[in-house]
C-alpha positions as CSV (number, residue, x, y, z in Angstrom):
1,X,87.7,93.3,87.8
2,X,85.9,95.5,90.5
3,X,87.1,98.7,91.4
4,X,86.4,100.1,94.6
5,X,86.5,103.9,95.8
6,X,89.0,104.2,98.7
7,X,87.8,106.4,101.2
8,X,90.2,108.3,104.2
9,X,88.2,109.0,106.9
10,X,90.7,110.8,109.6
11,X,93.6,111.6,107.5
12,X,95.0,112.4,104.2
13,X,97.0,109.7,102.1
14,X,100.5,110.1,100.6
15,X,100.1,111.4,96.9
16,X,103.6,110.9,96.0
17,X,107.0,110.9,97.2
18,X,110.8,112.0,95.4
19,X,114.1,112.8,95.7
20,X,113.9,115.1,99.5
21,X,109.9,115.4,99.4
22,X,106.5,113.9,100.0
23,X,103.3,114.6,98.1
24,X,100.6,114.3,101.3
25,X,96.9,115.4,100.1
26,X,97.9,117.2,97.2
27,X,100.6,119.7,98.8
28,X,104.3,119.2,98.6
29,X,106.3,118.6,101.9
30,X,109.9,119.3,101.5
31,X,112.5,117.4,104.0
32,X,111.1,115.2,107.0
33,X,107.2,114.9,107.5
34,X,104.8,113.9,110.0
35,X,101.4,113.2,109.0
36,X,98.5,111.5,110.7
37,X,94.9,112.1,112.3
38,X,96.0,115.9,113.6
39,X,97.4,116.5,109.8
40,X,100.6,117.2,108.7
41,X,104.0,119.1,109.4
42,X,107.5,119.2,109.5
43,X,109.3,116.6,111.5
44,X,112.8,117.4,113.4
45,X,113.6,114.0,112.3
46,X,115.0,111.2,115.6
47,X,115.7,114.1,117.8
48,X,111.9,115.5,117.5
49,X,110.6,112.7,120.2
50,X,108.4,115.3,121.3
51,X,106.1,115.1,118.2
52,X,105.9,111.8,118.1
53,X,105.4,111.4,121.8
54,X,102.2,113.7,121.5
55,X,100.8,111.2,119.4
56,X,100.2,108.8,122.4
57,X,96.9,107.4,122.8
58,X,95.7,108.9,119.9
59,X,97.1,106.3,117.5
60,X,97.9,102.5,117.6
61,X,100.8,102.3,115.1
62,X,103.3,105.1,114.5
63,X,105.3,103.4,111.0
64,X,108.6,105.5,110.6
65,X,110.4,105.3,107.1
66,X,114.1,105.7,107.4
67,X,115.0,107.2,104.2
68,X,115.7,105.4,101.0
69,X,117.2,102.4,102.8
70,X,115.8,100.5,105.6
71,X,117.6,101.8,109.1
72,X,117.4,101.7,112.6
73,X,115.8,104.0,114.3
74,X,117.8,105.3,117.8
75,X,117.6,102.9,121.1
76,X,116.3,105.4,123.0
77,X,113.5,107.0,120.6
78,X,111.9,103.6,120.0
79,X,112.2,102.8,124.3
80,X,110.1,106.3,124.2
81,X,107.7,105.4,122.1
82,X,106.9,102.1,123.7
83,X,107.1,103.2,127.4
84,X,104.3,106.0,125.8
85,X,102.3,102.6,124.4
86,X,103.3,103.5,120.9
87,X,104.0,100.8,119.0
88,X,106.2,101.3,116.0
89,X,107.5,99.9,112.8
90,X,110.4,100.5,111.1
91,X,111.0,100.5,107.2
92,X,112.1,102.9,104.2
93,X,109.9,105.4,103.3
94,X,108.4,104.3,99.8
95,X,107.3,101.3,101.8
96,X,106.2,103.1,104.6
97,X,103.6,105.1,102.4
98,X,102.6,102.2,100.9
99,X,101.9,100.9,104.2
100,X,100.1,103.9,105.8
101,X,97.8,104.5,102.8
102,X,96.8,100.5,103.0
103,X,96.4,100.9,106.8
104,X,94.0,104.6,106.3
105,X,92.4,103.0,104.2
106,X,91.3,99.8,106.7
107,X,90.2,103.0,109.3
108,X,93.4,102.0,111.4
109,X,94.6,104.4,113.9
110,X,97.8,105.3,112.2
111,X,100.5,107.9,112.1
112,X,103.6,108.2,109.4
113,X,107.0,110.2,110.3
114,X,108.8,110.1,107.5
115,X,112.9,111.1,106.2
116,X,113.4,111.9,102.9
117,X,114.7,109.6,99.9
């Protein structure tokens, strides 16, 4: 088998993730998280549209991860999003930074808000 060297060009990949925190570039994020090409910080969580909102037209794919379970988001944070030409997808957060480290990987213009587990 071959082995190749993943490289993250414009942002840093999840580490890890546990029980109310995420492991993102070696540092430990306690609660919810936003991370993505302009780094990474706390997250108010579905009322913090603002944060996410900022992220227009710097990013093609915002993936949110609802927690241990898959949930929906609220109707009118993901009408934001799209009016701002943010698309968005929806999934728990282990497979949301399973995703987002794939997607870095590929050089895709990607953003992860993230609840805790």
């Amino acid at each position: 088998m071959r082995l190749n060297e993943i490289t993250y060009n414009n942002a840093t990949p999840v580490d890890g993730y546990g029980p109310g925190f995420f492991r993102i570039g070696g540092q430990v994020h306690e609660g919810a998280v936003l991370t993505g090409p302009s780094g990474t910080t706390g997250w108010g969580g579905y009322d913090d549209q603002s944060s996410l909102l900022a992220l227009a037209g710097h990013l093609d794919v915002l993936l949110i991860g609802t927690g241990a379970d898959l949930a929906h988001i609220p109707s009118d944070l993901r009408a934001a999003l799209e009016q701002a030409g943010i698309g968005v997808e929806i999934m728990n957060s282990p497979a949301a930074c399973r995703t987002y480290n794939v997607l870095l990987s590929e050089g895709r213009r990607i953003a992860l808000a993230l609840l805790p587990t």
